[in-house]
C-alpha positions in Angstrom: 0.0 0.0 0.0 1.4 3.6 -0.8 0.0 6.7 0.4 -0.8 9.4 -1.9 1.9 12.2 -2.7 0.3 14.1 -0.1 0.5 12.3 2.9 4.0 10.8 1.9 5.5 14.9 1.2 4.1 15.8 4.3 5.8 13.1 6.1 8.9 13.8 4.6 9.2 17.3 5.1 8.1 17.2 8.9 10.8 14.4 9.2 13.1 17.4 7.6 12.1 20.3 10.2 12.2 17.6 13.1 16.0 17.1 12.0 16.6 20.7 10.8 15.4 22.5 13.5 17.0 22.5 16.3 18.6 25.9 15.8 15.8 27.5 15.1 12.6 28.0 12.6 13.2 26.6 9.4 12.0 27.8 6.1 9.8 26.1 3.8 12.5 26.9 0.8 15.2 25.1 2.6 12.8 22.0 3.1 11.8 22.2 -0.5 15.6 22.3 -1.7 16.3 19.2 0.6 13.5 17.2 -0.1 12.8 18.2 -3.7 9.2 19.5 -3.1 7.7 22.4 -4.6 7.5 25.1 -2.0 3.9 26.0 -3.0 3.0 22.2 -2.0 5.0 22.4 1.2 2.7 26.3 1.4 -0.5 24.0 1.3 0.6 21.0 3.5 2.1 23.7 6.3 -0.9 25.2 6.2 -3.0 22.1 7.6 0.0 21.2 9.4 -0.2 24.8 10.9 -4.0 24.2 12.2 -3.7 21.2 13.7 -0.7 22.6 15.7 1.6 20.3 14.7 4.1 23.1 13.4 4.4 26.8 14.1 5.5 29.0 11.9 7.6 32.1 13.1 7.7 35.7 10.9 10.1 38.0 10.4 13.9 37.6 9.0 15.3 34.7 9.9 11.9 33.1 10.1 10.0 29.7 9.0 8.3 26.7 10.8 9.5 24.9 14.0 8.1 22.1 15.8 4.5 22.0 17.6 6.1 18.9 19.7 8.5 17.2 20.1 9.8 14.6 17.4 9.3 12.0 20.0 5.5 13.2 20.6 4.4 13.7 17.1 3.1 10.6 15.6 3.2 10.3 11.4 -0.7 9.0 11.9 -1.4 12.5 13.0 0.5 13.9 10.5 -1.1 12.3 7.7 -4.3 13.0 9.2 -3.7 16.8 9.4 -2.9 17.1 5.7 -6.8 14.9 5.3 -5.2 12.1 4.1 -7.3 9.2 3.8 -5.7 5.6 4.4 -8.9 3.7 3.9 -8.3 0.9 1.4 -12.5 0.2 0.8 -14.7 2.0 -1.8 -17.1 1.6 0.7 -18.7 4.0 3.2 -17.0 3.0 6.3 -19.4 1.0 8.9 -22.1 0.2 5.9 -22.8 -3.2 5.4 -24.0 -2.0 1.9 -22.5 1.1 0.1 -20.4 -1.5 -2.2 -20.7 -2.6 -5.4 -24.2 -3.1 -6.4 -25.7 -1.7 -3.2 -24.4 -5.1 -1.3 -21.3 -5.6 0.5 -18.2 -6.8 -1.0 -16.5 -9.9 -0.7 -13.4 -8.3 0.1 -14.5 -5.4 2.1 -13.0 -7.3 5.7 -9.7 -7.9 4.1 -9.3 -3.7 3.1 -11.3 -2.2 6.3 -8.4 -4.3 8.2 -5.4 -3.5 6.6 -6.6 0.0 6.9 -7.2 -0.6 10.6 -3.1 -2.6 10.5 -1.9 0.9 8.3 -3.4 3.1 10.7 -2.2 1.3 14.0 1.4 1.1 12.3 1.2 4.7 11.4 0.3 5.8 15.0 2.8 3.8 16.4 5.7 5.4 14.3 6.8 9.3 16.0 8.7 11.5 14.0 11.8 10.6 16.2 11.4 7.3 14.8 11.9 8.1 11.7 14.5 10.8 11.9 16.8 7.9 14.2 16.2 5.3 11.6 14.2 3.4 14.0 11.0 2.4 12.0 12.6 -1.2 10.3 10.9 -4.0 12.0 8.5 -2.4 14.0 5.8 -3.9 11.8 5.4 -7.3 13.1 7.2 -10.9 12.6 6.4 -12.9 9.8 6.4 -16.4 10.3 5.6 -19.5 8.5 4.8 -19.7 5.4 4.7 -15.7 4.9 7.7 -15.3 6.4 9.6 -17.6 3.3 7.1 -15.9 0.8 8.6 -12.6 2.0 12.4 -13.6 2.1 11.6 -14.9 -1.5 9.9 -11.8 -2.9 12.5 -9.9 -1.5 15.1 -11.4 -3.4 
């Protein structure tokens, strides 16, 4: 599963100021030189990022974004959430046992709603100090079995 360009920029940039600003605010240009964004995208995501508090931006010269939190208390689930990122995996209305194809639920609407439910858990497990310290690899569960040599063997 891959999250739309939104919710992975977003991500990316906050993981930028969380590593880039501990001397200070940071501007939006310097995040779009360093992560390749367009600054008028990085305009629109701060600006949700801005409401939801999880940055502040600071005016003047010398100026930009800091943190709202910490790294270590700002959690990529919230993050993706703030820029209204959606990570259900249904084309269903969420709690409908119809809203599917032809008015009846699908045959694989429990398989979606849950890894939804396994993305989000994952995501609001994950802080941006995580990330920034490299420390996200393996936090998504053992594989074992059967899926854990259908894994190794996909991988190679």
């Amino acid at each position: 599963m891959k999250l739309s360009t939104k919710g992975r920029y977003a991500v990316m940039a906050m993981a930028d100021l969380a590593q880039h600003s501990a001397d200070g605010p940071v501007s939006l240009a310097e995040i779009a030189g360093r992560q390749e964004i367009s600054i008028s995208y990085l305009e629109q995501l701060f600006a949700k990022l801005r409401r939801s508090g999880i940055v502040r931006s600071v005016r003047g010269p010398g100026g930009g974004y800091v943190m709202g939190h910490a790294a270590n208390e700002t959690r990529v689930a919230d993050i993706v959430r703030a820029v209204d990122e959606s990570i259900k995996q249904t084309r269903c209305i969420t709690g409908s046992t119809t809203g599917c194809a032809g008015g009846q639920r699908c045959i694989t609407h429990d398989l979606w709603e849950e890894l939804g439910n396994q993305i989000h858990s994952f995501l609001s497990s994950v802080t941006l100090a995580d990330v920034v310290d490299r420390r996200v690899l393996g936090r998504g569960g053992v594989l074992t079995g059967a899926a854990a040599q259908q894994h190794v063997a996909l991988a190679q």
